[in-house]
C-alpha positions as CSV (number, residue, x, y, z in Angstrom):
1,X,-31.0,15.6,8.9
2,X,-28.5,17.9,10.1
3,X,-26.1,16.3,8.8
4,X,-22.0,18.3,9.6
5,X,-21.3,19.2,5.6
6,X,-17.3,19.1,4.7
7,X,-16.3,21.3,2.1
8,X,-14.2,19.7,-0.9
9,X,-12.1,22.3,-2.5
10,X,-13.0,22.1,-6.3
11,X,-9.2,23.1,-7.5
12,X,-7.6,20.4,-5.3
13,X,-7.2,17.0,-7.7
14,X,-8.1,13.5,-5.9
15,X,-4.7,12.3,-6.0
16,X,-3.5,15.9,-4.2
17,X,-6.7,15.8,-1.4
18,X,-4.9,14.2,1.5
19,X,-4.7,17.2,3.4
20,X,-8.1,18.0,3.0
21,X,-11.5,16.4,4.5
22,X,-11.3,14.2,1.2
23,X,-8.3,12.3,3.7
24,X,-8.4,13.8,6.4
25,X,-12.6,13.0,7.7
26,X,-11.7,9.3,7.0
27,X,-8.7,9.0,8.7
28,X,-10.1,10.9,11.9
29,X,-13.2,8.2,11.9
30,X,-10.6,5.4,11.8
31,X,-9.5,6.9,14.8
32,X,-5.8,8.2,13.6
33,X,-4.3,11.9,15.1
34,X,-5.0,13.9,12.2
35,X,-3.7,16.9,13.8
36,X,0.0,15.0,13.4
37,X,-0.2,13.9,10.1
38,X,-0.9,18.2,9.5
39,X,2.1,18.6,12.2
40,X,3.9,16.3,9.7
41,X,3.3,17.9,6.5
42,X,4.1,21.7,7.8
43,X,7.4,21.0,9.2
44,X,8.0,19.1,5.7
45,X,6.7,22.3,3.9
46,X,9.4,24.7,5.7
47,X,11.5,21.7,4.7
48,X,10.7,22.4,1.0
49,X,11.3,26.2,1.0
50,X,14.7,25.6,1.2
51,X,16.6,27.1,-1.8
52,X,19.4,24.7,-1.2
53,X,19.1,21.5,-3.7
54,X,20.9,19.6,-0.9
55,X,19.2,20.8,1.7
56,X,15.3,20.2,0.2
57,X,14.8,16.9,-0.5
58,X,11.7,17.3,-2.1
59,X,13.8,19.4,-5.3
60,X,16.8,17.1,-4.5
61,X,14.3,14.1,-5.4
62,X,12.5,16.0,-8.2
63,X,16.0,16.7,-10.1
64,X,17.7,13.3,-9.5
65,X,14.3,11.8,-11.7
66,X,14.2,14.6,-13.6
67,X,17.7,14.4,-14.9
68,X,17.6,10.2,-15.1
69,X,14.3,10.4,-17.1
70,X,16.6,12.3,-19.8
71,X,19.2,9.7,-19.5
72,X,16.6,6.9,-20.4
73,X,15.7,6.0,-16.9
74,X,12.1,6.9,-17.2
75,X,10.6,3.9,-15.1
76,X,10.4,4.9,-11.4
77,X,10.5,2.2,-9.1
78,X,9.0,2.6,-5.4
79,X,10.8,-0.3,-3.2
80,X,9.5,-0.3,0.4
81,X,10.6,-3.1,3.2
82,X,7.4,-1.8,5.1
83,X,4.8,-3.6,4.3
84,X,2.4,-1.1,5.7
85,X,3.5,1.5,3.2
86,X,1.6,-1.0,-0.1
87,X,-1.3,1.9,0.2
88,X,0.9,4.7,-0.1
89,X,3.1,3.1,-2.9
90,X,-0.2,2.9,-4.7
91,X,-1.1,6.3,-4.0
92,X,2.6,6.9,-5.4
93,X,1.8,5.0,-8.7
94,X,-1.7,7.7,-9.2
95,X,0.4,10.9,-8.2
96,X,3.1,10.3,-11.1
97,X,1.1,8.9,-13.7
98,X,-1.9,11.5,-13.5
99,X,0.6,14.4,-13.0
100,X,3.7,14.4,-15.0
101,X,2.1,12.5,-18.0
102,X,1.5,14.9,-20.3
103,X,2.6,16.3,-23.7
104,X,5.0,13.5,-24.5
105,X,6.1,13.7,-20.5
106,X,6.6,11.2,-18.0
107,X,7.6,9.0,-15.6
108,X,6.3,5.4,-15.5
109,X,5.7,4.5,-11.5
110,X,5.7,1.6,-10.2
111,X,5.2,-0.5,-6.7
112,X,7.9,-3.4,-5.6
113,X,7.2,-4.6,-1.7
114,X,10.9,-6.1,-0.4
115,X,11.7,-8.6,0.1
116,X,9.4,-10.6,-1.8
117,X,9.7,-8.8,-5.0
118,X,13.3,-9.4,-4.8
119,X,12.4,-12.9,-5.7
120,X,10.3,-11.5,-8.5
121,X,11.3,-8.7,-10.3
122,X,14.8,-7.5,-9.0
123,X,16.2,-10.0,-11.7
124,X,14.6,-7.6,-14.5
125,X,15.9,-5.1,-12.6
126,X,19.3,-5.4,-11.8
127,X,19.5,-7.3,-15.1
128,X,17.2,-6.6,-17.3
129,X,17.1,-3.4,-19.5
130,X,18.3,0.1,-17.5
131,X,15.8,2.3,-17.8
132,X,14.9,2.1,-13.7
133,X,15.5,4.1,-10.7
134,X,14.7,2.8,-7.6
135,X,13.9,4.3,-4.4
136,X,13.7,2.4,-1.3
137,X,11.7,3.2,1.4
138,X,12.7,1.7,5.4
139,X,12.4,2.6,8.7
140,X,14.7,2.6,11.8
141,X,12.0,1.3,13.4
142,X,9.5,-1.3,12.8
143,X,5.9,-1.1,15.0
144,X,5.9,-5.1,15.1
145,X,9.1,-7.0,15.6
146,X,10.3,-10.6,15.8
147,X,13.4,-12.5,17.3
148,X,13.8,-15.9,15.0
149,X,16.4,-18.5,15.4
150,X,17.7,-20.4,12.7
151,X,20.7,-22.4,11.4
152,X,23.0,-20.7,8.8
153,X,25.2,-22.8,5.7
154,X,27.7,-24.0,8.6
155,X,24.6,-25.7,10.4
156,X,25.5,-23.2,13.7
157,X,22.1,-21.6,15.3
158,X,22.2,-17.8,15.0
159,X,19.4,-15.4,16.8
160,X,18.1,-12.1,15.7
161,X,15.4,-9.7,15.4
162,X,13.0,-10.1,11.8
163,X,13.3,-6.4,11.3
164,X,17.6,-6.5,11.0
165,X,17.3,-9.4,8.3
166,X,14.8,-7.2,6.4
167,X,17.5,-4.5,6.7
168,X,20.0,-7.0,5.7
169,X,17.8,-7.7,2.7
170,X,17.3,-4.3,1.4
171,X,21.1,-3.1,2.1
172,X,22.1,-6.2,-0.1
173,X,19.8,-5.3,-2.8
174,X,20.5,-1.2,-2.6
175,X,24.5,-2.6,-2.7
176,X,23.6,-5.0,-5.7
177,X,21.9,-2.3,-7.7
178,X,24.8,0.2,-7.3
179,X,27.2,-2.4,-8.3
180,X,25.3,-3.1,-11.6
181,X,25.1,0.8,-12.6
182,X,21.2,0.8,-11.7
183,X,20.3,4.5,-10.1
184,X,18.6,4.6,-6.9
185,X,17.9,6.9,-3.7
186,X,16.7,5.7,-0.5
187,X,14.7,7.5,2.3
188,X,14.6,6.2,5.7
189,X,12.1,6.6,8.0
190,X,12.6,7.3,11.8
191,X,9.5,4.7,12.2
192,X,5.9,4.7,10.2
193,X,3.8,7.3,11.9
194,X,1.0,10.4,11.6
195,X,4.3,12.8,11.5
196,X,6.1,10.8,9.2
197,X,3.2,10.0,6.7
198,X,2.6,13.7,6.4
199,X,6.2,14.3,5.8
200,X,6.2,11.7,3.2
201,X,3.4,12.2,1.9
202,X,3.5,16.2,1.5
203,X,7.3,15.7,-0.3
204,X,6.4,13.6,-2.7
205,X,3.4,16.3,-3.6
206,X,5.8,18.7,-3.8
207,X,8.5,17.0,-5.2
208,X,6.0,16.8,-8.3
209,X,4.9,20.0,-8.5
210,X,9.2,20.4,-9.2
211,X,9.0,17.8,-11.7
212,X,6.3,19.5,-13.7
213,X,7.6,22.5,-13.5
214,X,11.0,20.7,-14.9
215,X,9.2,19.6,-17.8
216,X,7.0,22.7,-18.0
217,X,3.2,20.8,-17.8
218,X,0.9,21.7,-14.9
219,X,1.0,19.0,-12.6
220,X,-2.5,19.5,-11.3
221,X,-4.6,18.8,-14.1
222,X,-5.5,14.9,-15.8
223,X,-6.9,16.0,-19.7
224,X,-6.6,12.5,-20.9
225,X,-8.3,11.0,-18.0
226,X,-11.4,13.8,-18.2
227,X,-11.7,13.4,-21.8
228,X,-12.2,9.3,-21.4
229,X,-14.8,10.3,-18.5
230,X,-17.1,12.3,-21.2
231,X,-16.8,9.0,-23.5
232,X,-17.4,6.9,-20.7
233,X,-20.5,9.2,-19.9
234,X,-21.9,9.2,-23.4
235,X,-21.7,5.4,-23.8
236,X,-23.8,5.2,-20.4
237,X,-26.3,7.0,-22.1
238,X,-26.8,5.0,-24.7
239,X,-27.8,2.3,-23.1
């Protein structure tokens, strides 16, 4: 039918095929600039060649969950106050769990969207047993904004935009955390675009290919999750 065929590159794992026509073909047809999300994720890989811990934030990540996860802090926590970002935290939750754990490795990931988890699971948390790090995820700024007027404890009527009282909300919390001894990093985003999603998206892909070489496990590879595909298959067939 003449059909345009898109190669899918048989060494590149699902969770790692972003950059590839696995994302990329989607993303075009939805009508996002592809060629910025690549713009994105190249200026984020010279980022990453950096030798300089401090200087490469995708090593400076890797080691700071690295060296908590031998402290006990094996339960990574993503935190976003952009709501847009759910899909990538869930994307987050795939890339740690199918590539660090392995031979007794790992880091358990985990989604939290602020500020309504705060009124769900920060108690646990900040509270609860300290085996956490946290990494919040904001923007300078948001794509949709809001002035609301409302009455504070003295009954007097204060304005502002809905994007500072979300800032409000996660400073609070990030401020709460540190005061109770519970680890966490944030990374702020200029505001949620193609260049900053490849940025984003390419450290975090490198930052775990750091990890696993940290704990000395390929990162690219799922056994577990292959060998449950071949029961899977064999129980298919028996029906």
């Amino acid at each position: 039918n003449n059909y345009e065929i898109l190669s899918i590159p048989e060494n590149v794992p699902g969770r790692f095929s972003v950059f590839t026509s696995v994302g990329l073909a989607p993303l075009y047809s939805l009508g996002i600039d592809i060629s910025k999300i690549l713009k994105g994720a190249r200026e984020m890989d010279k980022i990453c060649q950096n030798e300089d811990i401090f200087k490469n934030p995708a090593l400076l990540n890797g080691v700071i969950h690295y060296l908590y996860d031998q402290r006990g802090h094996d339960i990574s926590v993503i935190m976003s106050y952009i709501e847009s970002l759910k899909c990538f935290g869930e994307w987050y939750i795939q890339l740690i769990g199918e590539s660090l754990g392995k031979e007794g490795h790992g880091i358990t990931p985990l989604l939290s969207i602020g500020a309504k988890d705060q009124h769900s699971l920060l108690q646990l948390y900040m509270d609860g047993k300290k085996d956490k790090i946290i990494t919040f995820i904001t923007a300078k700024k948001y794509r949709l904004d809001e002035e609301i007027t409302f009455e504070d404890l003295n009954d007097e009527e204060i304005s502002c935009m809905l994007s500072n009282i979300i800032r409000c909300e996660q400073e609070a919390t990030e401020i709460a955390l540190t005061n109770n001894g519970v680890p966490n990093v944030k990374i702020t985003l200029d505001e949620v675009n193609e260049d900053a999603m490849g940025a984003l998206l390419y450290m975090y892909e490198m930052q775990v290919g750091f990890i696993g070489e940290l704990y000395n496990i390929n990162a690219y590879n799922q056994p577990a999750v292959e060998e449950e595909k071949r029961i899977c298959w064999n129980l298919i067939k028996q029906l």
